[in-house]
N, C-alpha and C positions, 0 to 999 in steps of 0.2 A: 396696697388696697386703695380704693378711692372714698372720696367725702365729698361734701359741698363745701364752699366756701366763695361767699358772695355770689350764689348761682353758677358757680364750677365746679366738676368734676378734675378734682386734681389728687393723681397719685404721687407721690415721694417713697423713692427708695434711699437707704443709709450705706453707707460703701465705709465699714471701719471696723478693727478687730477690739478698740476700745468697749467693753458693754460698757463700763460707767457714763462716757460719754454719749453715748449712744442711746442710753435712755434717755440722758437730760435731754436730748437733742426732739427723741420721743415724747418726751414730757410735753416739753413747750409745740409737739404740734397738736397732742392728745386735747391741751385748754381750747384752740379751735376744731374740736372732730378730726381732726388728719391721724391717721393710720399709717404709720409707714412699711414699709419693708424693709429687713435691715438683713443686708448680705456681709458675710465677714471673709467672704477672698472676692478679688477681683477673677477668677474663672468664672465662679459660679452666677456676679451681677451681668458676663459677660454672655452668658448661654441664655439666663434671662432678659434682657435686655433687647435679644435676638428677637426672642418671641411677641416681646411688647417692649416698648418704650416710656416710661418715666416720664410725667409730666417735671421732676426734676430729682436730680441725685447731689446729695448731700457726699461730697469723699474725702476721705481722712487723707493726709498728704502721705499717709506711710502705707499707701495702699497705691501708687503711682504704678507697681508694678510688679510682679510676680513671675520669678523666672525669666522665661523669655517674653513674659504676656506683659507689654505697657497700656496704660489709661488710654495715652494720646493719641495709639494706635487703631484703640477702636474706631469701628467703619462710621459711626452715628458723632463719635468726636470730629471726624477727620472732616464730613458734610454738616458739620455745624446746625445738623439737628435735634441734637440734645444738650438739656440746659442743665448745667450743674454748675456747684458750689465746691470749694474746696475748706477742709476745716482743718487747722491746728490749735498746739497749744504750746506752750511756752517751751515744751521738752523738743518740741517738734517742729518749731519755727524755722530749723534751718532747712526741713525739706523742701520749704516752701519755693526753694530756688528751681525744682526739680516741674515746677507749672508754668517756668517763664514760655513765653511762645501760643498758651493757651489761650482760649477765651472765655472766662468762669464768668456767673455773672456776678457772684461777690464771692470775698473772702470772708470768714468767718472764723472766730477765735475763743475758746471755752476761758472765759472769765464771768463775772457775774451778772456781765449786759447778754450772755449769749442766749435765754431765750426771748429774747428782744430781737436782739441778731435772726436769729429763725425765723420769727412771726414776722420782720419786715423782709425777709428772702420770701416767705411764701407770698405776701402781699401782692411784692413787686412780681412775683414769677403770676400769680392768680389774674391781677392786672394785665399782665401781658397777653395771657389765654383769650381771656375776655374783650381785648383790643384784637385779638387775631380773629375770633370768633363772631366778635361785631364786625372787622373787618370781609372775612368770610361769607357771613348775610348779607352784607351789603353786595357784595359781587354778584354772589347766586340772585339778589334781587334787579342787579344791575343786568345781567343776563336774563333772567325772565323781561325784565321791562325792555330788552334789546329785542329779543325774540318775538315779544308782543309788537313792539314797533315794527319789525322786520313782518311779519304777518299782515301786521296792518296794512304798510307799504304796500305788500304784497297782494292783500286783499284788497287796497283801494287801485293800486295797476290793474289788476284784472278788473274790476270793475268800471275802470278807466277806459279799458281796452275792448271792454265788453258797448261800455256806452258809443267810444267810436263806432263799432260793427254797426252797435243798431243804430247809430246815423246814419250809417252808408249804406244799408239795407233801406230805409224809409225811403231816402235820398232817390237810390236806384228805382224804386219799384216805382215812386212818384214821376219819376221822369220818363220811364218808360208808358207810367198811362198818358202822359202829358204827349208825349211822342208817338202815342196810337191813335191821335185823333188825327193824323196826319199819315200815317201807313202803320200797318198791321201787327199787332202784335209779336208774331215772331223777327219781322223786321227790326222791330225797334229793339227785341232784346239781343239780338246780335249786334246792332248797332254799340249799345252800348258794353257789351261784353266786349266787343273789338277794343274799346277807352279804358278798360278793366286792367291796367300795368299790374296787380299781383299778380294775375293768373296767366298762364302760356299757352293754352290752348283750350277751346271748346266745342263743341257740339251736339247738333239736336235729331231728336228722329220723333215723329208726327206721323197719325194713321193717313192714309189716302182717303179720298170721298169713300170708296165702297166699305172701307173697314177690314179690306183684307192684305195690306201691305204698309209696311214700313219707311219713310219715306222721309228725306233730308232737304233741307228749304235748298236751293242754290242761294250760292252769295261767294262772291268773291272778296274775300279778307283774309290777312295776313295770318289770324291765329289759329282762323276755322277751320275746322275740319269735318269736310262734307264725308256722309257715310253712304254707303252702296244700302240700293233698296235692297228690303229685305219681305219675300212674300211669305204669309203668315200659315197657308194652308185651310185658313178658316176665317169665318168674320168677328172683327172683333167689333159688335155693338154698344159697347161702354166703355169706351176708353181702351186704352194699353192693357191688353189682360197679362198676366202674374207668366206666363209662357215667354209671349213676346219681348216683355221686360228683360227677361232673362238674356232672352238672343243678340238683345239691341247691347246689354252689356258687355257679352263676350266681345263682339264686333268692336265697340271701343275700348276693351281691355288690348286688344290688336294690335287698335290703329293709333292709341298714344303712348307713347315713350313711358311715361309715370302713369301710374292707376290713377283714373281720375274718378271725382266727386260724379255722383248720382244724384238727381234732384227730380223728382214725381212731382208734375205738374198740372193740377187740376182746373177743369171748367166746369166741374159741374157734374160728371162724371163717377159710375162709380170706382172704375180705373182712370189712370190718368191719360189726361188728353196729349202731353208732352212730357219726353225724357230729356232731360238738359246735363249733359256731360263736362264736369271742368276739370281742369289738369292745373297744378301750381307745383312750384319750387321750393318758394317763401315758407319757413318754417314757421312762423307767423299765421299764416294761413292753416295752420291746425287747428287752432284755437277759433275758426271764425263760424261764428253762428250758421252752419248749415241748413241745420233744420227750422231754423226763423227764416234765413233766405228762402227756403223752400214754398215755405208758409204764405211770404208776402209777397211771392210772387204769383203764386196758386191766386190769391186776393185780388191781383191787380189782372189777371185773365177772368176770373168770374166777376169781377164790376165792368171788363169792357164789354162780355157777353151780355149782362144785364142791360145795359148804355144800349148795346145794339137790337137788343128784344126791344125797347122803349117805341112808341110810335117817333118818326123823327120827319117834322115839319111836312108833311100831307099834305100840307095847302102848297107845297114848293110844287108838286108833281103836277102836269096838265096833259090831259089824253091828248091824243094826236091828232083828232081833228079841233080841239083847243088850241094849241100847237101851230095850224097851218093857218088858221085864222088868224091868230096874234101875228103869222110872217105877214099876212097882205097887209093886217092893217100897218106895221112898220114898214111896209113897202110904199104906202101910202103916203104915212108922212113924213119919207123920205128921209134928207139929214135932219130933222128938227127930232126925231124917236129917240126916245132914251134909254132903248135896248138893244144889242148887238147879241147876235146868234153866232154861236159857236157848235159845231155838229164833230161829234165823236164816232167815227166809223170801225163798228166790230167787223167788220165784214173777214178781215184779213183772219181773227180767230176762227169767225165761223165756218169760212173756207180750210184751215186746216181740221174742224172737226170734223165737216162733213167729208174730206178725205179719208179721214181714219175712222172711221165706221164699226172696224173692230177693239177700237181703243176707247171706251164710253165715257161720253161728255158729260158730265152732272151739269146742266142747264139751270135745275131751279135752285141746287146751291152754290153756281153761279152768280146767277143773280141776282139772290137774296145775300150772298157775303158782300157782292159787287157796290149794291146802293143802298149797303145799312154802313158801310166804310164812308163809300160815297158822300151819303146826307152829313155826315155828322163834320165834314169838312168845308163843305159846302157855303157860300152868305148867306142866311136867310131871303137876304134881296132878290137870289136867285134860283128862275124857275127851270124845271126839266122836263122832260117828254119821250118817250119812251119808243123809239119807231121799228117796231118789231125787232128781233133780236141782231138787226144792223147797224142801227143810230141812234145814238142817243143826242137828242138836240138840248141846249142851255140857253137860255136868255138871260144876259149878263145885263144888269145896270154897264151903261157907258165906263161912268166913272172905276169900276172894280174890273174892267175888261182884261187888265193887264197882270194883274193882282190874282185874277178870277184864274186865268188860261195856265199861267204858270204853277198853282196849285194842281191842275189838273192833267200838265205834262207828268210833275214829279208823280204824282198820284198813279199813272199809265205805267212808269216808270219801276214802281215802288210794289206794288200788286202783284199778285203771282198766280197767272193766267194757267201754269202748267199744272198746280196745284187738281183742277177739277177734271183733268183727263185720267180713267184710270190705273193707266200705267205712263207716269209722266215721260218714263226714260226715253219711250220712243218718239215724242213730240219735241226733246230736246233742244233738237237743232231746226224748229221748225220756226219761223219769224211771222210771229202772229199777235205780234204788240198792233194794238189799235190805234187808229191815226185820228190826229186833232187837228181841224181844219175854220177859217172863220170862214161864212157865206153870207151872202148877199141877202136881204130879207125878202123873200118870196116864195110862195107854195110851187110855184111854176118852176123855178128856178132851184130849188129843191129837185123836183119829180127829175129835172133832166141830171142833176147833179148825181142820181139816187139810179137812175136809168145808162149814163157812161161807167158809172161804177162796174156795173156788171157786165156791160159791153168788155169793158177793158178785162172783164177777170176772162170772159170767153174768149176773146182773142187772146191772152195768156195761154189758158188751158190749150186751145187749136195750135197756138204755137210749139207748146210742149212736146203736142200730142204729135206734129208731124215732124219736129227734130226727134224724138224715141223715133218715129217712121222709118225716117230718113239714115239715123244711126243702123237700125236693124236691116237695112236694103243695102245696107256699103258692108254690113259682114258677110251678106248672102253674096254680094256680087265678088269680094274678095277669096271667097273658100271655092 
């Protein structure tokens, strides 16, 4: 049975065929509540014992053995998880030789200190419970506080890991509007998905002007991967409708290696204006804020589109007979003028759109994407002019002239003219990048400038026109 003693739960069993001593031994634990159990063969402590274990067993040295059943032999002696005492008495002191090899935790002898003898075996045995039991708490505490720590750890890593993402989300999206005041939105985020070392590959797909086609920036880089247009069968007016989405994903479940990340990209739109496709390896890259990357980059297309709705510096632009007049009078005063003219000729576009006639040119979203990019790159110092959908003329301060032209080659450069035909795939291979030229300041000099132009595109054409002549008169005369 068990009791308390000092805030323990401690049973004691009796292992002796003596009652007389056996009660004394009772006795002196009955003055502190202790109960004991008293078995008088070793089989019976041993089948009990089985069941539960004794906080400690008290055993008569003449009980060492029974038969073929020894003490020492039990499995809880042998793994020195049971604490016991051995008792003699004066008739029976010589068994005591029959314990050597054990480990009791006292000896104990029926004379008239023996419940003395007991009450400091139970002490010392209750002490010990209580030092395992404090010992025990403390571990279980030491484990909760490991485990807390380990959490924490845990909890402050992720949130570590989390606060990196969202620096390199901010990071990114800031950079890329930084780098759209310079070329176009979709340029700059390829640009820097290209610099992107987590990820292995990426791609975009974007409506055409009419709305009814799918359609992949060109760009040549290492990780992109351009997708085959895709026509829609219908027009999508609001963005990427929930159809199309669909098809753009099959299409890059195809064409990359690992499934990649999907990212709906809005301007404003109630579908999105842009699907941004990434592929990674990095297992790292599980855990990375997707849907905040999606978020702020969504942010940074609807503040460039707002930026480019803004009025942007109206006092730069000057009509064309403004224009022709500013050339005489710097033609006037000669080297001393502190404007140089730089004249930008579309002609080369507009000679492939007027070729392609069944391929529809979107002219006023042309134009309008053309010089709300334009303005915002622009010096304020300097003015434009607009000479029907051929030239566009700039009067450059002197001093910016060099600074000025080179923004506005990479600009020619950087633009994406195939964008506004409605099927770009056929204009592909057609060379209709606009030329950048400085001229001389004069309206006269202008008109003839503006007048060989087209001479030279006729005499091309004529030329064309009788090499096909001349090709089709050598098969006729060869057959």
């Amino acid at each position: 049975m068990q009791t308390t003693l000092q805030g323990i739960d401690l049973s004691v069993a009796i292992l002796m065929d003596d009652l007389v001593s056996a009660k004394e031994i009772a006795s002196a634990l009955r003055q502190n509540q202790i109960l004991a159990h008293h078995y008088q063969s070793l089989d019976e402590f041993w089948v009990a014992s089985n069941i539960q274990i004794p906080d400690l067993v008290i055993v008569d040295v003449t009980k060492m053995s029974q038969g073929s059943i020894q003490f020492r032999a039990h499995p809880q002696v042998i793994d020195g998880s049971l604490s016991y005492a051995f008792y003699s008495k004066d008739s029976t002191k010589i068994l005591l030789q029959s314990t050597f090899g054990l480990n009791p935790m006292a000896y104990i002898h029926n004379d008239a200190s023996l419940s003395a003898q007991v009450m400091s075996l139970v002490r010392r045995r209750s002490l010990e419970l209580k030092t395992k039991l404090s010992m025990k708490e403390m571990e279980q505490r030491i484990q909760r506080l490991q485990t807390r720590s380990q959490r924490l750890i845990s909890d402050r890593s992720s949130a570590e890991e989390f606060r990196a993402h969202f620096e390199f989300v901010k990071n990114f999206s800031a950079e890329i509007e930084d780098e759209s005041a310079r070329q176009d939105f979709t340029a700059s985020l390829l640009s820097k998905l290209e610099k992107w070392e987590a990820i292995d590959g990426y791609g975009v797909y974007e409506l055409n002007q009419s709305g009814t086609k799918l359609v992949s920036p060109e760009a040549s880089k290492k990780k992109y991967h351009p997708f085959p247009a895709l026509w829609l069968g219908q027009t999508n007016t609001n963005g990427i409708e929930g159809f199309a989405q669909e098809m753009a994903s099959q299409v890059a479940n195809d064409l990359f290696e690992l499934e990649p990340v999907s990212l709906r990209i809005h301007a404003g739109s109630k579908h999105p204006d842009m699907i941004l496709f990434i592929s990674f390896r990095e297992e790292r890259m599980m855990n990375f804020p997707w849907d905040i990357f999606e978020s702020a980059l969504s942010s940074s297309l609807r503040r460039l589109k707002l930026h480019q709705q803004l009025p942007q510096y109206s006092s730069q632009f000057l009509p064309m007979w403004e224009a022709l007049d500013s050339m005489d009078k710097m033609n006037r005063a000669g080297s001393e003028a502190d404007m140089r003219i730089v004249c930008l000729s579309l002609i080369p576009l507009t000679e492939v759109a007027k070729k392609r006639t069944q391929n529809k040119f979107y002219w006023s979203s042309f134009f309008n994407d053309f010089f709300l990019q334009l303005s915002g790159r622009l010096q304020k110092s300097t003015k434009l002019s607009l000479f029907g959908p051929w030239h566009v003329m700039f009067f450059i301060p002197r001093e910016n002239v060099e600074m000025e032209t080179q923004m506005l080659q990479q600009f020619i450069r950087q633009f994406s003219f195939w964008k506004f035909f409605e099927d770009n795939s056929q204009i592909l291979s057609e060379n209709m990048l606009p030329v950048l030229k400085l001229i001389p300041a004069s309206s006269a000099h202008y008109f003839r400038i503006f007048e060989k132009e087209f001479e030279d595109m006729a005499q091309e054409s004529e030329s064309k026109r009788l090499m096909t002549a001349t090709r089709v008169e050598n098969r006729k005369l060869s057959l």
